[in-house]
Structures are given as C-alpha cells and as structure tokens.
C-alpha positions in Angstrom: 0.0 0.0 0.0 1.6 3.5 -0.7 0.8 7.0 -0.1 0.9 10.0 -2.7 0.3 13.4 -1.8 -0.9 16.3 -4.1 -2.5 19.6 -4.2 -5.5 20.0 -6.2 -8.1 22.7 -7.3 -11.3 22.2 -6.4 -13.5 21.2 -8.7 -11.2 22.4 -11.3 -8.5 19.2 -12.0 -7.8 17.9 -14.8 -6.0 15.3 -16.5 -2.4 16.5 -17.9 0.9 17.9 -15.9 1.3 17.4 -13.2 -1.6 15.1 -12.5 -1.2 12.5 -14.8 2.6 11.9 -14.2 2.0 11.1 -10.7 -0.6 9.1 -10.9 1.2 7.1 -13.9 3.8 6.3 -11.0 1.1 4.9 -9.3 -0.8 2.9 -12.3 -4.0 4.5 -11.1 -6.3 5.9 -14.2 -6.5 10.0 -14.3 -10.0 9.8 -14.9 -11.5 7.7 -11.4 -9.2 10.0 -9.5 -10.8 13.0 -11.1 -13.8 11.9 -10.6 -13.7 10.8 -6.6 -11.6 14.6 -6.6 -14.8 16.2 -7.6 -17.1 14.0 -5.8 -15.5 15.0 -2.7 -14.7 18.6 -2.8 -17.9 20.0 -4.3 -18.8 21.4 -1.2 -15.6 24.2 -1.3 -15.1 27.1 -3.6 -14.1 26.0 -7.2 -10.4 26.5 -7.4 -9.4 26.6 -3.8 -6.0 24.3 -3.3 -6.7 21.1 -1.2 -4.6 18.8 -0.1 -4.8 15.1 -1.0 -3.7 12.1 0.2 -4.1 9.2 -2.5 -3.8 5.4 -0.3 -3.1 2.6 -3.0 -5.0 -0.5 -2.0 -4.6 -2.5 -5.0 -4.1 -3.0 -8.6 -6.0 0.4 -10.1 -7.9 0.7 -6.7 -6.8 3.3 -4.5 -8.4 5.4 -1.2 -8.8 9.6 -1.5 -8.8 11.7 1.4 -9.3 15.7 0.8 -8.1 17.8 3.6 -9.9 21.5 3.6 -8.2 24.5 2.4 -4.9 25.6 4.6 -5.0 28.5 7.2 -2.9 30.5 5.2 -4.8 30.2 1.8 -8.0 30.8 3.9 -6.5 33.7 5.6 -4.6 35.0 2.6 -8.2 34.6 0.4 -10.0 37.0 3.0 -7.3 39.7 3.9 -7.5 42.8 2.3 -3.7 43.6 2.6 -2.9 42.0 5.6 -6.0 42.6 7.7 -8.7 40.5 8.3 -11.8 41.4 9.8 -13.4 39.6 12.6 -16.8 38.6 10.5 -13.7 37.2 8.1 -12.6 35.5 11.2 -15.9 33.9 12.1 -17.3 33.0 9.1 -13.7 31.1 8.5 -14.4 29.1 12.1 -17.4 27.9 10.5 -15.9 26.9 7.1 -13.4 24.8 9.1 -16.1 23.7 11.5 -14.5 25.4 14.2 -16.7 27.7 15.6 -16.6 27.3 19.3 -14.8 29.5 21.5 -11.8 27.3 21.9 -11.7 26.9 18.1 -11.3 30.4 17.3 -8.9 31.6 19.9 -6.9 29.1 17.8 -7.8 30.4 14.8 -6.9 33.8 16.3 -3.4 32.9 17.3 -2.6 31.5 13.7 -4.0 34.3 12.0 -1.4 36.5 14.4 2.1 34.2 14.0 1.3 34.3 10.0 1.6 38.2 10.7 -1.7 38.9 9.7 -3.7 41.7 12.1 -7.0 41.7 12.8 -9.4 44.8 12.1 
C-alpha cells in the first residue's frame, strides 16, 4: 500500500501535468481520480488548493482523502492587505467547523504568528 500526496483545485483538475505523471507512478487511471476529486470537494469554492492524500489498495484501486483549504490560503483569500476582519474570522471558524470559543482563539493565534492583524 503506498501514499501520494498532491494539491489540487477544487473542482477544477484535470488530466495532464502534473496530475497525470504522478498518478502514472502509481498505475491509477487519471479519470476515477478526477472523478472521486470532484465528488469529494464539491462542497468548497471552485479553485481553492486542497490537499490530497491518495492510499493505493490494490491494482488500479486506490483510497482519497481531501483535507480542507490551509490556514494561510484561507486567511490570505479574506485579507484585504494583511488585515482581516473579525466577521472574516468567524465565518472562516465555521468553514473549518471550528466555531466554538476554543476553536477560534486558535484560529486567532494562527491568524497573528502568520503576521496577519486583525481589524
């Protein structure tokens, strides 16, 4: 069983470079990985980067996992400049599914060591 990671658009890959090369290494077809891709980020903006983890399980057969958006493309997606605003902030808790108080007094400390201030 091996493990590829990539970075995808969502709802926005397609087959050719770089897709295709890597998952040629990995004999799994361009076409059921787009497909389970799109399956499972149609609920995020169209052409945010997401993370990917591809698990090979068997000849052709293979197990996707889409992590959400990074902090930092998040952030960098809602600053104007390098401010955010706290409705930015909130409505970003919820996008993660971290709206409770402990989840955005983390989200508040990233937002400050990636030197972004808060308005």
């Amino acid at each position: 069983m091996g493990l590829t990671r990539l970075t995808a658009p969502a709802g926005e890959a397609r087959p050719g470079a770089p897709l295709t090369p890597i998952l040629g290494q990995q004999q799994i077809k361009p076409a059921d990985f787009i497909a389970e891709f799109h399956r499972l980020s149609v609920g995020y903006t169209p052409g945010v980067p997401l993370g990917c983890r591809i698990y090979k399980t068997g000849a052709n057969k293979f197990t996707l996992r889409v992590a959400p958006p990074t902090w930092t493309t998040l952030f960098t997606s809602a600053a104007t400049g390098r401010v955010v605003t706290r409705e930015d902030v909130y409505h970003l808790a919820h996008y993660r599914a971290m709206a409770t108080p402990t989840g955005v007094a983390t989200l508040l400390g990233t937002l400050k060591s990636l030197g972004f201030r808060l308005n």
